[in-house]
C-alpha positions as CSV (number, residue, x, y, z in Angstrom):
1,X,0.0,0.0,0.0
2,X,1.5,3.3,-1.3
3,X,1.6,6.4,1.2
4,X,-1.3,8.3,-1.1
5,X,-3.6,5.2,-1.0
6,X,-3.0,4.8,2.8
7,X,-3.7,8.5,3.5
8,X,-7.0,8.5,1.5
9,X,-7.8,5.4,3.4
10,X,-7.7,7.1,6.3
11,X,-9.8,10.6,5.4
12,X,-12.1,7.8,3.8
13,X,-12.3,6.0,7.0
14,X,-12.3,9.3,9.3
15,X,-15.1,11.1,6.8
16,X,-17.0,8.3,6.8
17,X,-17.4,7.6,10.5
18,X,-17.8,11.4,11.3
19,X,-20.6,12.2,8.6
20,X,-22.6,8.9,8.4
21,X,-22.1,7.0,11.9
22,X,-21.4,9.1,14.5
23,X,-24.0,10.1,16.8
24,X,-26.7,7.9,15.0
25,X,-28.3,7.5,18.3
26,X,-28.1,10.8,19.7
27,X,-31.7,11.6,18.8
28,X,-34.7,9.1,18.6
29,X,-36.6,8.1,15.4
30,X,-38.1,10.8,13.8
31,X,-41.1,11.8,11.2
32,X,-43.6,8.5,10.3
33,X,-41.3,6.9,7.9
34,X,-38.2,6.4,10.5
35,X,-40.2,4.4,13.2
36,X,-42.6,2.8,10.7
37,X,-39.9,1.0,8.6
38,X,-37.7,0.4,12.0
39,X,-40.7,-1.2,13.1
40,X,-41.6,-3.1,10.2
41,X,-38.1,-4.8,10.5
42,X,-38.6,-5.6,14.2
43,X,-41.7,-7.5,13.5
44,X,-39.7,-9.5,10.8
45,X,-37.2,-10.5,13.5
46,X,-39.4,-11.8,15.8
47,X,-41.7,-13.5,13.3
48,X,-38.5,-14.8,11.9
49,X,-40.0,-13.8,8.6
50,X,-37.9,-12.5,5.4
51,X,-40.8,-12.7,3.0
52,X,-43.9,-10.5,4.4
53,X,-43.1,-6.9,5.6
54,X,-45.8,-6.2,9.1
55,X,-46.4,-3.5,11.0
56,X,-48.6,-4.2,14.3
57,X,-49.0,-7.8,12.7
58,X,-50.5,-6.9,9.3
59,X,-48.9,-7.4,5.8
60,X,-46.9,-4.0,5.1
61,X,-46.5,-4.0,1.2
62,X,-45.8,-0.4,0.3
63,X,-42.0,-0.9,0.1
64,X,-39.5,-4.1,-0.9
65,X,-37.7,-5.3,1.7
66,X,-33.3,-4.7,1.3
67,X,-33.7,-2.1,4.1
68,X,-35.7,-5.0,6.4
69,X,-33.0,-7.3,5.7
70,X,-29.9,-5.2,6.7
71,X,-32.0,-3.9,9.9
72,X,-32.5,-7.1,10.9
73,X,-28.7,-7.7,10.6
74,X,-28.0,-4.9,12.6
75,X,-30.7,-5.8,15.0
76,X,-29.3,-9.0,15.7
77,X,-25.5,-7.6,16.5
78,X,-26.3,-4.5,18.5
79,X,-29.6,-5.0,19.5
80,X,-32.7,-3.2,18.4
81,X,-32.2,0.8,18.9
82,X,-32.2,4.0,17.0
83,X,-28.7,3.5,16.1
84,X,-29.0,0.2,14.3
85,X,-32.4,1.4,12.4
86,X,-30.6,3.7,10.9
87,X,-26.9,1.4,10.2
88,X,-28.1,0.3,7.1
89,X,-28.5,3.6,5.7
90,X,-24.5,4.8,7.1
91,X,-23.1,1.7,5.6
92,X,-25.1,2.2,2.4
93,X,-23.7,5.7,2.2
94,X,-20.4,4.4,2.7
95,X,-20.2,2.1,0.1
96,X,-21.2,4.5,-2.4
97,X,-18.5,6.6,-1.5
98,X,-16.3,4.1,-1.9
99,X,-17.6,2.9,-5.2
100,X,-16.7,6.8,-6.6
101,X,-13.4,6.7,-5.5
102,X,-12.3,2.9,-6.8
103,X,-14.1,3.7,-9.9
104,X,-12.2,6.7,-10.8
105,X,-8.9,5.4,-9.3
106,X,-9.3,2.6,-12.1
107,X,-10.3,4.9,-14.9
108,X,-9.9,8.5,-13.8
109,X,-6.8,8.3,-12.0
110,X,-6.1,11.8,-9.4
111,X,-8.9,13.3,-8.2
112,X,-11.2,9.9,-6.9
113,X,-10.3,11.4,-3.3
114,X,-11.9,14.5,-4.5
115,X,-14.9,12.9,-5.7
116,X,-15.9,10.1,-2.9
117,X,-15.3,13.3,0.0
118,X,-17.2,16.2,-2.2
119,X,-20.0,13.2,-2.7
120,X,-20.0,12.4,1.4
121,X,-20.2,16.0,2.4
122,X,-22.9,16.8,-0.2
123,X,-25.9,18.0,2.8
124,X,-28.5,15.3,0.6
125,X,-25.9,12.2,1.5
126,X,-25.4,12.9,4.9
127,X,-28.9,13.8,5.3
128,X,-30.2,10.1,4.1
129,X,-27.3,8.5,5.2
130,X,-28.8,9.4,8.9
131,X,-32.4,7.5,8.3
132,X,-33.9,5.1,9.1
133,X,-35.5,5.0,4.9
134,X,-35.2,3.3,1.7
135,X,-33.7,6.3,0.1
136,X,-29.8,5.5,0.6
137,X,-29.8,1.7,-0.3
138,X,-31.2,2.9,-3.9
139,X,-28.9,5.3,-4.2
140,X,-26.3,2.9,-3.2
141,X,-27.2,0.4,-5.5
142,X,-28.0,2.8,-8.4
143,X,-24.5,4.6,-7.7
144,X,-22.7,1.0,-8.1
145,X,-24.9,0.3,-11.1
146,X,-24.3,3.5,-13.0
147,X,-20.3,3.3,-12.7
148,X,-20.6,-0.4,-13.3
149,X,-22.5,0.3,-16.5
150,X,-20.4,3.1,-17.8
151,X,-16.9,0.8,-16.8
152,X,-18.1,-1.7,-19.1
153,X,-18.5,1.0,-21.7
154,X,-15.6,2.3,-21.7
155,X,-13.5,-0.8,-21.0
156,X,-15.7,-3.9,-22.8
157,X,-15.2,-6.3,-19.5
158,X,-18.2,-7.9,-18.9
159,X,-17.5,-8.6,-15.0
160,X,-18.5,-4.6,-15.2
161,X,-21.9,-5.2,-16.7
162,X,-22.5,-8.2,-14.5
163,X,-22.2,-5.4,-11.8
164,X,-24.7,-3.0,-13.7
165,X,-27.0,-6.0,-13.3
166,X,-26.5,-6.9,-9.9
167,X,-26.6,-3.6,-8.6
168,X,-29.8,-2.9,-10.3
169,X,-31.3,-6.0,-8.5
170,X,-30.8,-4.5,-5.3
171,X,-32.3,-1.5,-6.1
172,X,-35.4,-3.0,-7.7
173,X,-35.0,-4.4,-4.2
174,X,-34.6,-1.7,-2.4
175,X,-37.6,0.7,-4.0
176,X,-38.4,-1.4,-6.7
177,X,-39.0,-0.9,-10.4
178,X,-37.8,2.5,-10.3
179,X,-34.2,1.3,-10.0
180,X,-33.8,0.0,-13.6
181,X,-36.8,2.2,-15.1
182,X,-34.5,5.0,-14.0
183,X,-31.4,3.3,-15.1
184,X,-32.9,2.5,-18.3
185,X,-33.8,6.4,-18.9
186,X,-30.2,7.4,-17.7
187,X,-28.8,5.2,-20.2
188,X,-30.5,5.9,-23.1
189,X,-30.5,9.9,-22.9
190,X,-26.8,9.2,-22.5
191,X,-26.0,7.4,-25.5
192,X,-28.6,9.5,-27.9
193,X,-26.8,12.5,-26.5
194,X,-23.2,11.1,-28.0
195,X,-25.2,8.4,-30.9
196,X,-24.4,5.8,-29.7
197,X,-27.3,4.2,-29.5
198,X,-25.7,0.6,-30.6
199,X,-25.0,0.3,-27.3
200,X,-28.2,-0.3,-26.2
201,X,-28.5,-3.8,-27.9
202,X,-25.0,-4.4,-26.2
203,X,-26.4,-3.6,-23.3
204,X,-29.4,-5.9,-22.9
205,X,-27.3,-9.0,-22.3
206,X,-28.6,-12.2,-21.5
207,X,-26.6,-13.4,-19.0
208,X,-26.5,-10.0,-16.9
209,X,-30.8,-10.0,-17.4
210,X,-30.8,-13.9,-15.3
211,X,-28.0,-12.5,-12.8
212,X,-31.0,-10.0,-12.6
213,X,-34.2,-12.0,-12.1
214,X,-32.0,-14.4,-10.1
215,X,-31.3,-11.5,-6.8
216,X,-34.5,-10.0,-7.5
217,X,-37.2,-12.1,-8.7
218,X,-37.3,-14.5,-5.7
219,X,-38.7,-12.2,-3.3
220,X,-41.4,-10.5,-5.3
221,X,-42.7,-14.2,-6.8
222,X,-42.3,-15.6,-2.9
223,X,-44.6,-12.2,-1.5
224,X,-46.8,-12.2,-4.3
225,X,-47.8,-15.9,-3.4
226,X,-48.1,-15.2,0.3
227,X,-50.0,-12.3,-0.8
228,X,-52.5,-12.2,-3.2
229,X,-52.7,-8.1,-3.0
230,X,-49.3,-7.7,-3.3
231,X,-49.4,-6.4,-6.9
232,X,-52.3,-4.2,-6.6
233,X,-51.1,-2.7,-3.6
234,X,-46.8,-2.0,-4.4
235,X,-47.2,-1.7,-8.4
236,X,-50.4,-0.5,-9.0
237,X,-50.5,1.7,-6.0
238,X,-47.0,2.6,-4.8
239,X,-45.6,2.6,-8.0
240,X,-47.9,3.5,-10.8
241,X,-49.9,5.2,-8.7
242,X,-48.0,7.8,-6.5
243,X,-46.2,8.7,-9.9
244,X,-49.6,9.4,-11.8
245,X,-51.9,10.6,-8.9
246,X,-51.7,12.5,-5.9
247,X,-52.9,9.7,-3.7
248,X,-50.7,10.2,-0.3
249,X,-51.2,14.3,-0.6
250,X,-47.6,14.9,-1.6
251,X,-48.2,17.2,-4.6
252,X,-45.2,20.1,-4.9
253,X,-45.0,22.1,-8.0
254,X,-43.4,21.0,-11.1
255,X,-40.5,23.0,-10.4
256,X,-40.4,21.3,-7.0
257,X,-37.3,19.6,-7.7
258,X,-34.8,22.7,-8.5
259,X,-34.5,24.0,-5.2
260,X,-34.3,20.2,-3.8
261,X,-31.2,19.4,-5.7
262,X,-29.9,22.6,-5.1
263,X,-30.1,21.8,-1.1
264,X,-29.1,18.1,-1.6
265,X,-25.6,19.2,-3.3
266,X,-25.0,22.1,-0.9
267,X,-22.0,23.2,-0.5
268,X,-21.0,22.1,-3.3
269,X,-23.6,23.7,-5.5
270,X,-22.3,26.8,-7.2
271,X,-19.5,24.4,-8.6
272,X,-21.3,21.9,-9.5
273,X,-23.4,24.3,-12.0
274,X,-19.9,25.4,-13.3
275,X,-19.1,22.3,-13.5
276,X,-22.0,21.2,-15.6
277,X,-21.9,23.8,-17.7
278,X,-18.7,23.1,-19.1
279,X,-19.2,19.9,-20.8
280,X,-22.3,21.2,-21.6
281,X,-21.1,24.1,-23.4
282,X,-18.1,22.2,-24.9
283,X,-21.1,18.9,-26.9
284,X,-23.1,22.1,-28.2
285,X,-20.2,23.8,-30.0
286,X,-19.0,20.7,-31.2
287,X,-22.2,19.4,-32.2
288,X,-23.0,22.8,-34.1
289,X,-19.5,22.6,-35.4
290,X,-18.9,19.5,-36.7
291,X,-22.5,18.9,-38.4
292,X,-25.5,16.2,-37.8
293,X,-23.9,13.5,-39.3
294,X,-20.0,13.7,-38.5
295,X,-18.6,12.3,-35.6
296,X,-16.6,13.7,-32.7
297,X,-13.3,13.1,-32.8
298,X,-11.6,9.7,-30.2
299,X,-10.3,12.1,-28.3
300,X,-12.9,14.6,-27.7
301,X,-14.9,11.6,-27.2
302,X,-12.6,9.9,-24.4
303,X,-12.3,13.5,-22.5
304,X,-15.8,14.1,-22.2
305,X,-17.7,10.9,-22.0
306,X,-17.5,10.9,-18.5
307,X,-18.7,14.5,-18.1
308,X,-21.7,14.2,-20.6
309,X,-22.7,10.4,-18.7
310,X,-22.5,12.5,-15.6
311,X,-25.1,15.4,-16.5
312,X,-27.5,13.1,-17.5
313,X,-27.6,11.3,-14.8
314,X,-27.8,14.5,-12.4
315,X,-30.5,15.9,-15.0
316,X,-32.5,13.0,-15.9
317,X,-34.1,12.0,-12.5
318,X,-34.7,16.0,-11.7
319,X,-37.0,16.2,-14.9
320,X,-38.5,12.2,-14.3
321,X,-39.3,13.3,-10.9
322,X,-40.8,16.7,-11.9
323,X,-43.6,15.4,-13.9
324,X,-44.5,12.9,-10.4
325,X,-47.7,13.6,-8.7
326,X,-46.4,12.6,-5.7
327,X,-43.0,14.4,-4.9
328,X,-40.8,13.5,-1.2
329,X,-37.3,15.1,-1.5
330,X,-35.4,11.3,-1.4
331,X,-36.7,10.4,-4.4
332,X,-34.0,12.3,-6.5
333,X,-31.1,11.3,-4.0
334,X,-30.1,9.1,-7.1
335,X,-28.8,11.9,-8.5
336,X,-26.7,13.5,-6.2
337,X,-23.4,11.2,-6.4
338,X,-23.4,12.8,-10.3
339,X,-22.6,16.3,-9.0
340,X,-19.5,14.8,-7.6
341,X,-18.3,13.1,-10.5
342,X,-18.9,16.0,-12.3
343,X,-17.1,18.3,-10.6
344,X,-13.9,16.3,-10.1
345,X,-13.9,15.8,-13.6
346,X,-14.4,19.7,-13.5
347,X,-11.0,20.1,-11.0
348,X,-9.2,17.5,-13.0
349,X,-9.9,19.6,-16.7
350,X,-8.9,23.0,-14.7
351,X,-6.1,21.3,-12.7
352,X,-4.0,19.3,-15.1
353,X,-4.5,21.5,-18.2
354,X,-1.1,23.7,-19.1
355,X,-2.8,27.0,-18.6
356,X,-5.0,26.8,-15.2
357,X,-7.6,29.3,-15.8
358,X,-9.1,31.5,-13.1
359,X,-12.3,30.9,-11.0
360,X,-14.6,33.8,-11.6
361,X,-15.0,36.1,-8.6
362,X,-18.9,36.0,-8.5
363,X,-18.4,31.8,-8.3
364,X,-15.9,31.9,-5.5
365,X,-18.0,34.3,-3.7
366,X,-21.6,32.6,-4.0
367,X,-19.1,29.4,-3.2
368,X,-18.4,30.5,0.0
369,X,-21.5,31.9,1.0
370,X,-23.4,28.8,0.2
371,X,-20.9,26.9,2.5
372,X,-20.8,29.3,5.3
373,X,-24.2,30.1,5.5
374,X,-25.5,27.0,6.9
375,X,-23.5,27.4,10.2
376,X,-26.1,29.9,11.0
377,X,-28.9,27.6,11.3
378,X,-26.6,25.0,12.6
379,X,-25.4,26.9,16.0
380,X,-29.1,28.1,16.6
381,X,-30.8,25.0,16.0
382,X,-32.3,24.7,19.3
383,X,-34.2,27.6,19.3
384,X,-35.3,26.8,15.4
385,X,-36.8,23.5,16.8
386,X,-38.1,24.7,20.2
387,X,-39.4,28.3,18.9
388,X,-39.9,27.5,15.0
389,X,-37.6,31.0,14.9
390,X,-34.4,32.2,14.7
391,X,-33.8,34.7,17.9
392,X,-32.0,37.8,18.1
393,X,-29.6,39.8,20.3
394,X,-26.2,37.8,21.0
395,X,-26.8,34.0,19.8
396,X,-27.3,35.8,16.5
397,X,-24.6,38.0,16.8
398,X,-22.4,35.0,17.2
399,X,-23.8,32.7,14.6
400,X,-24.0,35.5,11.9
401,X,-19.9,36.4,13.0
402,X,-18.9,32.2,12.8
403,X,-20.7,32.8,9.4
404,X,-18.5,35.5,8.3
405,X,-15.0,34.2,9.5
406,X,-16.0,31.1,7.4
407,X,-17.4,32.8,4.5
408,X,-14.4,35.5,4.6
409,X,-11.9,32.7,4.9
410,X,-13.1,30.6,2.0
411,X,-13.4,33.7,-0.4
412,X,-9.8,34.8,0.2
413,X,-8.2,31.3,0.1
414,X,-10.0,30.7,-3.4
415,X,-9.3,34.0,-5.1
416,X,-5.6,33.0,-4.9
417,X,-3.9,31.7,-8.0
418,X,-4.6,27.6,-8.3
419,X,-7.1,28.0,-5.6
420,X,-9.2,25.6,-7.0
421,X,-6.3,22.8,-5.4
422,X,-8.0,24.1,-2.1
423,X,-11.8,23.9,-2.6
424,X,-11.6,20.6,-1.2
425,X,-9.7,21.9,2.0
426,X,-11.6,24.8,2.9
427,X,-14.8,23.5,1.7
428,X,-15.1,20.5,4.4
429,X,-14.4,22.6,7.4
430,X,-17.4,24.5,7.5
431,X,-19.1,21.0,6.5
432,X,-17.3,19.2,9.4
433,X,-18.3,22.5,11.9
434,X,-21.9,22.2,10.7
435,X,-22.6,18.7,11.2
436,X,-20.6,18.9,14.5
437,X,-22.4,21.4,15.5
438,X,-26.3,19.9,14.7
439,X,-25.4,16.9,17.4
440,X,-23.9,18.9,19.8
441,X,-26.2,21.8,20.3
442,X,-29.8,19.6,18.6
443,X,-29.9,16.5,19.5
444,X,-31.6,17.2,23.1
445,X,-34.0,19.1,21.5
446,X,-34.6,16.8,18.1
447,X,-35.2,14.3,20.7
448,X,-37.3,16.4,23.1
449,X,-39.8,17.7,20.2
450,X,-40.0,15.4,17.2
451,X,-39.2,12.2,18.5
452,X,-41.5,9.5,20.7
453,X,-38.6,8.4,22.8
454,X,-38.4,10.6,25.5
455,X,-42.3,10.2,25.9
456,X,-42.6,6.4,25.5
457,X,-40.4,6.3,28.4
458,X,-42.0,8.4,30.5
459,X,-45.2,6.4,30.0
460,X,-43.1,3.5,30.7
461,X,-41.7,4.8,34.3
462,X,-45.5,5.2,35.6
463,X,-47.3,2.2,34.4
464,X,-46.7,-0.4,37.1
465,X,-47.6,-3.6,34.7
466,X,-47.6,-3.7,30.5
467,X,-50.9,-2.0,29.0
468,X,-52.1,-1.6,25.3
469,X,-51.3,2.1,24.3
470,X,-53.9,4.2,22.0
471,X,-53.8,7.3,20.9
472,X,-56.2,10.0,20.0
473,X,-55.9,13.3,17.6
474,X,-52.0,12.9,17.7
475,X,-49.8,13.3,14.5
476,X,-48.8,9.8,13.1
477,X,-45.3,10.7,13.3
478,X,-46.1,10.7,17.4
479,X,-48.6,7.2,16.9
480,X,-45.4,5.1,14.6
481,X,-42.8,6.2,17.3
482,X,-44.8,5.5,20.2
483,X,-45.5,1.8,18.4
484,X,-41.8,0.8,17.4
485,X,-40.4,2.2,21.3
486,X,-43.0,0.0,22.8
487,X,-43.2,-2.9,20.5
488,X,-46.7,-2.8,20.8
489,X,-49.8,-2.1,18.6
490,X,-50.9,1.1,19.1
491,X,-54.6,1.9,18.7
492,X,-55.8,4.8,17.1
493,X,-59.3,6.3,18.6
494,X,-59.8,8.1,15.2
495,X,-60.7,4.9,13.5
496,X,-63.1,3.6,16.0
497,X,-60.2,1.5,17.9
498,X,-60.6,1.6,21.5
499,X,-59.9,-1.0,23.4
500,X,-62.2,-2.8,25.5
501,X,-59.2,-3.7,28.0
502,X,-57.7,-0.8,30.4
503,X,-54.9,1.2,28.6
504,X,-52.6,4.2,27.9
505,X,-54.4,7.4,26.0
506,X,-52.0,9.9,24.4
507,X,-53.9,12.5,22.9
508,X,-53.6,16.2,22.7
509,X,-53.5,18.8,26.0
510,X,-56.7,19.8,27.6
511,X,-58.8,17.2,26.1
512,X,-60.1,15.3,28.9
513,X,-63.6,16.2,28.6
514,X,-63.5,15.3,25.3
515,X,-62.1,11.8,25.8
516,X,-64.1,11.0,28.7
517,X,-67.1,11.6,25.6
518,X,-65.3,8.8,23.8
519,X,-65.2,6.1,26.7
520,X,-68.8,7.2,28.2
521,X,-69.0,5.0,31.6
522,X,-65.3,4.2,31.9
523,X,-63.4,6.0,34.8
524,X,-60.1,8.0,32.6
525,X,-57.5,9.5,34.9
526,X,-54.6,12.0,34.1
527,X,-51.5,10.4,34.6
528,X,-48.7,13.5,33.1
529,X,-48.1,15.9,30.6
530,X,-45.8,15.9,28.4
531,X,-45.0,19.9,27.5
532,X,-42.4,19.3,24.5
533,X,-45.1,18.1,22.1
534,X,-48.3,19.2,23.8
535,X,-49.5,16.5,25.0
536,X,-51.0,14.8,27.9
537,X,-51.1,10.8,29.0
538,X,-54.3,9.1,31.0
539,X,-54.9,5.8,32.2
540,X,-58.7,4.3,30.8
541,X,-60.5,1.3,32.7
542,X,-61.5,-1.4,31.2
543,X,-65.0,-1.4,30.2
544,X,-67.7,-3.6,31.9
């Protein structure tokens, strides 16, 4: 092991650890999908079930199951927690990392160190890589497939297509059909763009489609005969159906997307655009130049494959997505690892060419503006989640000053000549700050406000034996978390489910004359309050 490949072992390793696994405990589950789909996976365990997704012991078909199988894994080692919930989703993130930086050590040698840590720091990656969610074991998977696919391309080794295939697999079977739909689209837009649309028959090859249908067949065929529904209920519904209707009430604008992707790749952003617009502008001169028919020349061709591949596969899933009904932020994670191939393709052009051009002022300014500006947020998080504001006087003083130093600090490192060897540098200190920063100072309060932990064990302190827990006007988030921290069925008032046994009531403050309406004849007493999230816990008798 050379001294270059053992240092970028070790910011790999250190990088890693930092951004995607530590502190994945420090707050409890949050939102509905975090404790649902811990949950689900917890129910799998003890059925000892790989085949039928649950949650409170009915068949939970909405998603595949690659992020059940890894949290059962991680269950079994550590124990079920918050911090193994969300294990999958770290290592996931690391292995995408990883597969940038091999790739491009084996095919663009000098910047892959560049690439995997400008992908790991991008705010979308360490964002997902902290869930409990499906979102980072497609991204993964598609990641891996993508470079898989575009190795074989370049190099005509089939063990690289294999990889495409496999890769694939685990993504149908990680969200499903969206993993090589998208592929598919990716692909294609990529080799009309550059005509080489012969590679499309090359690509469909026979014995990469049965490495295909052999990971990812078995499991669909086994739930679909366990589970008449199945079809009608993940395809028809979950698929087809959130992409052509608005049926779960997630509708966003068309341009809904834009802003997203300009978030996920933060800070990185500003340079990614630049970045993309180079290639860009470099096919539509040469196409205008050289005519309809002719063809670019082998070397233009082996410069800017890699760049072109790249945009389409950080614009295609942006415009799929757009036209969704049903829009969540995750869905266009896919796309982020692009903005990092794309600009260290972008630092390798500028860095190795004879004549190192300058970075415009306006780009290095809105660079480090971009990367400073979250610190703001970051240091008053507390009061963001606890107020819903940020506060004035001296906190904002100080934030707004940290902001500065950064921002000021970036700008004049970068306007130097060949700054742009330092964007990595000075980039992931305000990203290292930031992230540091959100655990230390909002973790209490994350926990505190928009988790169920804190309140599932206070309602465990003053019940004296185990009681069935329902719930009553609360947000779902509250009702999911509550269910996965107790292990129990929760019951939901709302749809007519009370139960006839005593039990726990969570419902909102100042409702008791309300609930006592909703148990006529049954004594209900107020056992606490839980001020964080406003609401209060009461025991109910059992009926007679």
């Amino acid at each position: 092991m050379t001294i270059r490949t053992r240092t970028d072992s070790l910011l790999l390793a250190g990088f890693c650890a930092f951004l995607f696994f530590y502190g994945l405990g420090q707050f409890g589950l949050i939102g509905a999908d975090e404790p649902r789909y811990a949950q689900v996976a917890h129910e799998m365990l003890e059925r000892h079930d790989w085949v039928t997704p649950t949650l409170g012991g009915q068949a939970w078909l909405e998603k595949p199951p690659l992020y059940y199988w890894q949290a059962i894994v991680a269950y079994r080692i550590l124990g079920v927690s918050d911090a193994a919930a969300r294990l999958p989703s770290a290592v996931n993130a690391t292995f995408l990392v990883l597969a940038i930086y091999f790739f491009l050590r084996r095919f663009r040698p000098g910047f892959e160190l560049d690439a995997a840590l400008i992908t790991a720091s991008s705010a979308g990656m360490i964002g997902y890589a902290r869930a409990a969610s499906m979102d980072m074991a497609l991204a993964a998977a598609f990641c891996i497939g993508m470079l898989g696919w575009f190795a074989w391309s370049e190099s005509g080794l089939k063990r690289y297509l294999a990889l495409f295939y496999a890769a694939v697999a685990l993504g149908m079977l990680a969200k499903g059909p969206i993993a090589p739909f998208l592929g598919a689209l990716v692909i294609v837009s990529y080799l009309l763009v550059i005509r080489e649309v012969r590679l499309v028959r090359k690509t469909l090859w026979l014995p990469g489609i049965l490495l295909f249908c052999v990971i990812a067949l078995p499991w669909f065929l086994s739930v679909q005969m366990r589970n008449p529904e199945f079809f009608r209920e993940f395809i028809l519904e979950h698929n087809l159906g959130r992409f052509s209707q608005n049926l779960y009430h997630h509708t966003e604008p068309v341009w809904y997307y834009l802003p997203v992707t300009v978030l996920s790749l933060v800070p990185w952003t500003v340079f990614v655009i630049a970045a993309m617009a180079q290639p860009v502008s470099a096919w539509w001169k040469r196409r205008k130049s050289t005519g309809e028919r002719e063809e670019s020349s082998p070397e233009d061709k082996s410069r800017d494959q890699l760049d072109i591949f790249a945009c389409c596969w950080l614009i295609v899933p942006v415009l799929f997505f757009s036209f969704s009904q049903s829009k969540l932020p995750g869905y266009i994670l896919p796309a982020v690892p692009a903005g990092g191939l794309l600009l260290a393709q972008y630092l390798r052009h500028n860095l190795q060419s004879d004549n190192e051009k300058p970075v415009a002022k306006v780009v290095i300014v809105l660079h480090a503006l971009l990367a400073a500006a979250p610190i703001v947020p970051a240091l008053l998080i507390a009061y963001l989640i606890t107020q819903h504001r940020l506060p004035g006087g001296r906190p904002m003083f100080v934030a707004l000053a940290v902001a500065f130093v950064l921002c000021a600090g970036i700008a004049l490192t970068l306007v130097r000549r060949r700054a742009l060897r330092m964007l990595r540098f000075v980039t992931l200190i305000p990203v290292v700050l930031i992230v540091g920063a959100v655990l230390k100072l909002g973790s209490a309060s994350m926990d505190q406000t928009l988790s169920a932990r804190p309140l599932a064990e206070e309602i465990a302190a003053v019940q004296t034996h185990p009681l069935p827990l329902a719930v009553y006007q609360i947000r779902r988030e509250l009702e999911y978390g509550l269910t996965f921290y107790r292990n129990r069925l929760t019951f939901n008032y709302d749809w007519g489910r009370v139960p006839e046994e005593e039990h726990l009531l969570v419902a909102p403050e100042n409702l008791q004359d309300e609930i006592r309406k909703r148990v006529p004849g049954r004594r209900v007493s107020y056992l606490g309050h839980y001020p964080a999230q406003h609401v209060d816990y009461y025991w109910v008798a059992a009926s007679h």
